[in-house]
C-alpha angles and dihedrals in degrees: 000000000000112000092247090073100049123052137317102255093184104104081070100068099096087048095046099044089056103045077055095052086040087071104039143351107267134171116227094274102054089053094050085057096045091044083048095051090053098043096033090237132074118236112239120254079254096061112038097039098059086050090054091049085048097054086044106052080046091055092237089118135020132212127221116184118235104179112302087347137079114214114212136216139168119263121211087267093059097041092058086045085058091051088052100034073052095059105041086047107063088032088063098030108011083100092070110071083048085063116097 
């Protein structure tokens, strides 16, 4: 089954950018690999750049600059959001890998 034909996993991006971070410190690139391999497609430069301007504007996440790229990692803030999106997250889904 193509992902098209199943069901719009967008509204996951922000969780799924800081459970990443929330592992290790990434630039945009590298989180747009790592979200490709899991869904099996990469989220386009439109899409995943605004997110990160978004948690960041927020001070989930914060930015250093290494050369041309900006390297990301959680900030308090984010680590404790993590904690809480993980929740709320096996709460709503966590039933599922239970179904046979």
């Amino acid at each position: 089954m193509k992902s098209a034909e199943c069901c719009d996993m967008r509204g996951f991006l922000s969780f799924q950018i800081l459970w990443l971070l929330s592992k290790r410190e990434m630039c945009g690139e590298e989180l747009a690999g790592e979200i490709g391999k899991r869904r099996g497609e990469r989220p386009k430069a439109g899409t995943i750049y605004p997110a990160l301007r978004a948690l960041r504007a927020g001070g989930m996440i914060a930015g250093k600059e290494d050369g041309k790229m900006v390297v990301y990692s959680l900030t308090g803030r984010g680590r404790a959001a993590v904690q809480v999106a993980k929740a709320r997250f096996i709460r709503s889904f966590g039933d599922i890998l239970a179904e046979r």
